[in-house]
C-alpha positions as CSV (number, residue, x, y, z in Angstrom):
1,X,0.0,0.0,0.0
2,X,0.8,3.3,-1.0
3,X,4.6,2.4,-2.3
4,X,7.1,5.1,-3.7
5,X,9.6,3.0,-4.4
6,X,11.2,4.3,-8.0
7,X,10.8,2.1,-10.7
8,X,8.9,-0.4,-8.7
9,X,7.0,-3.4,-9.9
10,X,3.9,-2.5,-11.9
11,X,0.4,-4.1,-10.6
12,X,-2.7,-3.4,-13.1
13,X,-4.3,-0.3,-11.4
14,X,-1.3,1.0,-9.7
15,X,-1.4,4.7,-10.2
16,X,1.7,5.6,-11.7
17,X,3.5,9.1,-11.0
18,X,5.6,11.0,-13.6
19,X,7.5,13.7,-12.1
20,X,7.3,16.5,-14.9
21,X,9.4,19.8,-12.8
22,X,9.8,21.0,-9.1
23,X,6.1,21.4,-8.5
24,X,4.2,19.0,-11.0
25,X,3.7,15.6,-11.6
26,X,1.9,13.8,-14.9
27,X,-0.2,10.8,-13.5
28,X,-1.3,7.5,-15.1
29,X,-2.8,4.2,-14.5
30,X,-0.7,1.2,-15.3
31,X,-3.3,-0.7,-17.7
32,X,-0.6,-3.7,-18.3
33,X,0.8,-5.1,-21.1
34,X,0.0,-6.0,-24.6
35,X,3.1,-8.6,-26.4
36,X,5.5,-7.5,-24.0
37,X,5.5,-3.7,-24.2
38,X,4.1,-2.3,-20.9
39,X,0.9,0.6,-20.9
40,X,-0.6,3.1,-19.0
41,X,-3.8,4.8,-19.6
42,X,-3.7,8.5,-19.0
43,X,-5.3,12.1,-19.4
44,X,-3.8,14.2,-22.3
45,X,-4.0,17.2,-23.2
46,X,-4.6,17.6,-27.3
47,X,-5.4,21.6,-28.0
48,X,-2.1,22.5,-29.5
49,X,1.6,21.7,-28.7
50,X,1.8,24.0,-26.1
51,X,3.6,22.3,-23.1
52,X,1.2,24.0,-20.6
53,X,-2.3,25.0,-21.9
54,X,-3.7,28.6,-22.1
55,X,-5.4,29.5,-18.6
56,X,-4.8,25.8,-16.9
57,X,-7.7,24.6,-19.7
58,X,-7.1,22.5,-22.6
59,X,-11.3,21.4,-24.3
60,X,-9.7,19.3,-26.3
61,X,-8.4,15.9,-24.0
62,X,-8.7,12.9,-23.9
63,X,-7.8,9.4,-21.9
64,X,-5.1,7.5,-24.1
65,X,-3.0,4.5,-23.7
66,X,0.5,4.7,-24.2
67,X,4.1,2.6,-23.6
68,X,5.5,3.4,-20.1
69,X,8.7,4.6,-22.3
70,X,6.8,7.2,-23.9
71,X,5.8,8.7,-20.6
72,X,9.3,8.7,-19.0
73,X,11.7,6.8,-17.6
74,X,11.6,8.2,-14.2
75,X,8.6,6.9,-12.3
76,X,7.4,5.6,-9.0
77,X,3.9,4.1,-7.8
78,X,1.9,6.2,-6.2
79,X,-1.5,4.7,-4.5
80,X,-1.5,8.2,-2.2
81,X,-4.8,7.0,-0.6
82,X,-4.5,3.4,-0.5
83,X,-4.5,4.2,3.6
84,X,-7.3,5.6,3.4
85,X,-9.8,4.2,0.6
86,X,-10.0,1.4,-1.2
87,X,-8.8,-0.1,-4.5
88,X,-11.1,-0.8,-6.9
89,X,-11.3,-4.0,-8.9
90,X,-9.5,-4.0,-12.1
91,X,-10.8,-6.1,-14.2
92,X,-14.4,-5.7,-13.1
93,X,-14.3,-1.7,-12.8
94,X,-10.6,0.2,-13.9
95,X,-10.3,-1.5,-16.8
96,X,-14.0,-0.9,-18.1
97,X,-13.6,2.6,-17.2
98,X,-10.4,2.9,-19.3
99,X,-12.2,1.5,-22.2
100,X,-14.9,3.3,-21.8
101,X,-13.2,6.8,-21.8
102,X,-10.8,6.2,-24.6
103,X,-11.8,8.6,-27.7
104,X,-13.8,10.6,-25.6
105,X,-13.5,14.1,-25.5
106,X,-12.7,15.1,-21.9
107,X,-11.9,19.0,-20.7
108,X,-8.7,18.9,-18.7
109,X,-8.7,21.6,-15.9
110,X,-5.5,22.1,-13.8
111,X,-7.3,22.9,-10.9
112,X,-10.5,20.7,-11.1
113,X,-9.8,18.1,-13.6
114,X,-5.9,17.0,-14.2
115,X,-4.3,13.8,-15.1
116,X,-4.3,13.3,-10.9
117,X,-7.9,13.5,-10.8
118,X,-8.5,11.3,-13.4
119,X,-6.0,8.3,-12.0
120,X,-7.5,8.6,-8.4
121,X,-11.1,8.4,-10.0
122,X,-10.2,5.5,-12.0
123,X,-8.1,3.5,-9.2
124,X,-10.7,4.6,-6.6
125,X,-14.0,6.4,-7.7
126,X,-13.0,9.5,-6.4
127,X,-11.4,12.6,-8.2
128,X,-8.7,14.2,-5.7
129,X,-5.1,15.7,-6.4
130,X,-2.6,16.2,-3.9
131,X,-0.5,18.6,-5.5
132,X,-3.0,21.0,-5.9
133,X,-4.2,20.7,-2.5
134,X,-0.4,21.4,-1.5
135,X,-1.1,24.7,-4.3
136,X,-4.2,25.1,-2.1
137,X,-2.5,25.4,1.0
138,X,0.1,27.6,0.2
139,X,-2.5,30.2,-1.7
140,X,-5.9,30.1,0.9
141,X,-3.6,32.2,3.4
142,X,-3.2,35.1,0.9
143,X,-6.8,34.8,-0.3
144,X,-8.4,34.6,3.6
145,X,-6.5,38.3,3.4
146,X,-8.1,39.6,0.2
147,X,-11.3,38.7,1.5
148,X,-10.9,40.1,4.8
149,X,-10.1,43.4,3.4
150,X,-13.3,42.9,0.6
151,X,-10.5,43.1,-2.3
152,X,-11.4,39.7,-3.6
C-alpha cells in the first residue's frame, strides 16, 4: 500500500506518478501489457503543442493508452490513498472505465480536472489531487486576506 519506491513493480491499477518539474507531476494508471510492451492509460492534453495549456484549460483531452517509455523513464507508484480508501477492482471496474473513456472528448482543468484527478477516479472512484491541495495550502492564506479586506 501506498509504495514510492522508483521504478517499482507495476500491478494493473497502480497509479503511476511522472515527475514532470519541481512542483508537478503527470499521472497514469498502469493498464498492463499487450506482447511485452508495458501501458498506462492517462489524461492528455490535445489543443495544441503548447507544453502548458492557455489558462490551466485545454477542451480538447482525452484518456489515451501509451508505452510506459513514452511517458518517462523516471517513475514511481503512487497509491497516495491506499491508507485511506479502497482499491477498486480491475478487471471488473478500472479497466472498463479505461475502455470506456478512450476517444472521448474530456476537458482537462489544472485545478479541477488533471491527469491526478482522473488516476484517483479510476483507481478509486474519487477525483482528488494532492499537488494542488499542497497549491491550495500555500495560496488560501493570501486569499483569507483579500477577502478580509473585501479586495477579492
Amino acid at each position: 500500500m501506498g509504495q514510492q519506491a522508483s521504478c517499482p513493480k507495476l500491478f494493473p491499477g497502480d497509479i503511476i506518478e511522472f515527475p514532470r518539474n519541481k512542483f508537478f507531476s503527470h499521472f497514469g494508471v498502469y493498464y498492463g501489457e499487450r506482447d511485452g510492451v508495458p501501458y498506462v492509460a492517462h489524461l492528455t492534453c490535445r489543443d495544441s503543442d503548447a507544453r502548458f495549456p492557455l489558462y490551466g484549460r485545454a477542451l480538447r483531452s482525452e484518456v489515451k493508452l501509451d508505452p510506459l517509455e513514452k511517458l518517462g523513464h523516471k517513475y514511481k507508484v503512487n497509491n497516495m490513498l491506499d491508507d485511506s480508501l479502497p482499491s477498486r477492482d480491475f478487471l471488473d471496474v478500472i479497466k472498463v472505465a479505461i475502455d470506456g473513456m478512450m476517444g472521448q472528448q474530456v476537458t482537462f482543468d489544472i485545478l479541477f480536472h488533471n491527469s491526478e484527478h482522473q488516476a484517483t477516479l479510476f483507481r478509486y472512484g474519487v477525483k482528488k489531487s494532492l499537488q494542488i491541495d499542497k497549491v491550495y495550502e500555500y495560496i488560501q492564506p493570501a486569499w483569507k486576506k483579500l477577502l478580509e479586506e473585501k479586495k477579492l
